[in-house]
Residue, then its C-alpha position, 0 to 999 in steps of 0.5 A: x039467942x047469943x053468937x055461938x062464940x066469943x070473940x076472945x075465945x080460944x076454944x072451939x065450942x061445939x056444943x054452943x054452935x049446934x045449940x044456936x038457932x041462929x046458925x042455919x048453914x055449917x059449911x066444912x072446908x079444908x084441903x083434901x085428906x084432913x077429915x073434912x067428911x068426917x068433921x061435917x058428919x060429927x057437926x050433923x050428927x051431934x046437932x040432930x041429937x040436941x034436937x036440931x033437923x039437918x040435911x047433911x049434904x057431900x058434895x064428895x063423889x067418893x061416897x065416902x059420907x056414905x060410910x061413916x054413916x053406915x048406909x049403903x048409898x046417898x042420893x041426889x035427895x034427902x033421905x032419913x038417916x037412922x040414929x038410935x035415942x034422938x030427942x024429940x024434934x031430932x032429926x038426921x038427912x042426908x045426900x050426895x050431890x049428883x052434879x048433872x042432875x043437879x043442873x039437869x033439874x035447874x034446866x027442866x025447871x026453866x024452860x018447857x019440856x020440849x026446849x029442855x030435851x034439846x039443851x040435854x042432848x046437846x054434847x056442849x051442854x053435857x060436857x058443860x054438866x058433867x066435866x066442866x071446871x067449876x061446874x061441880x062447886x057451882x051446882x054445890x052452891x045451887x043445892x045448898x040454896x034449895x035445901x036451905x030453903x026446905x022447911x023440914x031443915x033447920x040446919x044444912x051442914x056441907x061437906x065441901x069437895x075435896x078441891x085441890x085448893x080451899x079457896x075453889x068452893x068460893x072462887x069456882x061458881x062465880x068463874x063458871x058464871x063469868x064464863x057462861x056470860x063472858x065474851x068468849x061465849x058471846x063471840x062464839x054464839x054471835x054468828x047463831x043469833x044472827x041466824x039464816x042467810x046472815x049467819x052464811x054471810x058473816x061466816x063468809x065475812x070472815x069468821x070462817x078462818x077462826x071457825x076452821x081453826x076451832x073446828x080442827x082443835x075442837x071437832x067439826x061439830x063444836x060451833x054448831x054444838x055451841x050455838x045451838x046450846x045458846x039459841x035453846x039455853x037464853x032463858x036459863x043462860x042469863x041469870x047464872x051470874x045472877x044466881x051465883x052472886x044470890x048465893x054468895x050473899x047467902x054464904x055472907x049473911x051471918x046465919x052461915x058459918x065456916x069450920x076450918x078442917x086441917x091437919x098438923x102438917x104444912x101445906x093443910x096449914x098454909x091453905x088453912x091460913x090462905x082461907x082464913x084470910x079469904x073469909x075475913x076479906x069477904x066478910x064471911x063468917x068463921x066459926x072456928x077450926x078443928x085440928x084433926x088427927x093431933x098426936x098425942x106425946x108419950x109420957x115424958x119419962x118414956x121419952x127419956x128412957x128412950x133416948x138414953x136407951x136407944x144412945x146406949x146399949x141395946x136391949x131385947x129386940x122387942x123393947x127396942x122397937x117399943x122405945x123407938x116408936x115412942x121416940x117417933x110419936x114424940x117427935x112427930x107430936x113435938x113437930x106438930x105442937x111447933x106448928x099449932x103454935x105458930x098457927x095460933x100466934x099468927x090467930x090470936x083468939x081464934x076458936x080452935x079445937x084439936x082431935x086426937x088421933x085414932x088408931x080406928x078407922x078415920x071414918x069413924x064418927x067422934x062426937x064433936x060435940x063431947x069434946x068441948x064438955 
């Protein structure tokens, strides 16, 4: 089957994309706020209706995926989600990413059950689990390599977390990875994998001073929290780096596309542009970009109506407002057109597609795939 897009395109083609066999990996990313949730339902939902079988995974802890499909709560798992008229073959997944039990299930699965129960009651470990920067986009990457690896699943579609910026769903795991096998840990760990008398003696050799200090700014416990940590956790310990570069290349292989989600409005443009750049620079490969929520510009000569009304002699109270609110909207799409512009210049022959906006509920699923017929 052929690439889903052309080079010299320059409209976003839906439709082809979800059609494509060869695409088993959709991942939706963008700054938060510009409609990344409901992008990534709209891709599942119109590829389930070609036929295709997606697990649609959020890794959004507001449970917003939850309402734009219409049921009451995702999981940790895959759970059916019901679509009225699908194709033979058609099928609809969803979940929610739970970040602990994520990792709770990655640690059972390493070790025996009796070392696993230390490593969960252990306080570092559960401040690690639950709160830990970079931890959440890491076990994101995590249960995309075991759902992507399920047979009943032909398509994952991912609704990355709303991160401050676009670039931390990339950067995140491979930063928790360098940490839990960096030197800071090792230097703190070194006295617990001595161990016994030795363990006294080094303490007293010199590493009391430093362990006082973290003990006074990170609690009496923290060094005892930490080394038992790591003399439970070395069989699961060494293969996170492993394991985040294993599933950076899955992200790098050709089967995984990224769509862009943005706003017309400035700082969604410029991360928009900053990840652009990311992609490129690691080989990853993009799909295209959906422009959400694009104003529509009024009819013309309702724009010059208003302006010469509104510079003249004020009618009823109730036109007035009218034509004030078209000159608005025709602002605001003028402003916007600008920016679309300079994005495109800047990304001759970049696959883009725009989304009206919608006086519904954002929410509201839009068939992706209806707007490229």
């Amino acid at each position: 089957m052929t690439s889903a897009l052309a080079t010299n395109s320059t409209t976003f083609d839906v439709g082809a994309l979800i059609r494509d066999e060869s695409v088993r990996i959709l991942i939706c990313c963008g700054s938060g706020g510009v409609g990344k949730t409901t992008t990534a339902a709209s891709l599942a939902i119109s590829a389930a209706r070609v036929g295709r079988k997606v697990c649609l995974i959020t890794i959004d802890p507001a449970k917003r995926l939850a309402q734009v499909l219409g049921v009451d709560q995702l999981t940790n798992s895959p759970s059916v989600v019901n679509l009225p008229d699908l194709p033979v073959g058609g099928q609809l997944h969803a979940m929610m990413l739970d970040m602990k039990g994520t990792f709770d299930d990655l640690v059972r699965n390493a070790v025996d059950a009796n070392r696993a129960n230390q490593i969960l009651a252990n306080p570092f470990y559960v401040a690690l689990s639950t709160s830990f920067a970079g931890t959440q986009e890491y076990m994101a990457m995590e249960k995309l390599a075991q759902v992507h690896r399920d047979e009943r699943f032909d398509l994952v579609v991912v609704d990355t977390p709303p991160a401050s910026s676009t670039l931390d769903f990339l950067d995140s795991p491979k930063r928790l990875g360098e940490f839990l096998n960096g030197r800071f840990i090792r230097l703190l760990t070194a006295p617990a994998r001595i161990g016994g008398k030795l363990f006294a003696r080094a303490l007293d050799a010199g590493t009391s001073a430093a362990s006082g200090l973290l003990d006074r700014v990170l609690g009496a416990d923290f060094l005892k929290d930490v080394s038992s940590f790591i003399t439970n956790f070395d069989e699961v310990f060494g293969g996170f780096q492993t394991r985040a570069e294993k599933t950076y290349a899955l992200l790098q292989n050709p089967m995984t596309r990224f769509v862009l989600v943005t706003t017309l409005t400035p700082e969604p443009m410029r991360e928009a542009q900053d990840f652009l750049r990311r992609l490129r620079s690691d080989g990853l490969t993009f799909a295209g970009v959906v422009v959400n929520r694009v104003q529509p510009d009024p009819a013309s000569n309702l724009v010059e109506y208003a302006n010469h009304t509104l510079n003249g002699q004020m009618g009823h109270a109730l036109t007035e407002k009218l034509l004030k609110w078209v000159k608005a909207d025709h602002e605001i799409a003028d402003e916007q057109h600008q920016l679309l512009e300079e994005f495109r210049r800047n990304n001759m022959s970049l696959p883009n597609l725009t989304i009206p906006f919608a006086s519904q509920d954002s929410l509201t699923y839009f068939d992706l795939e209806s707007q490229t017929k």
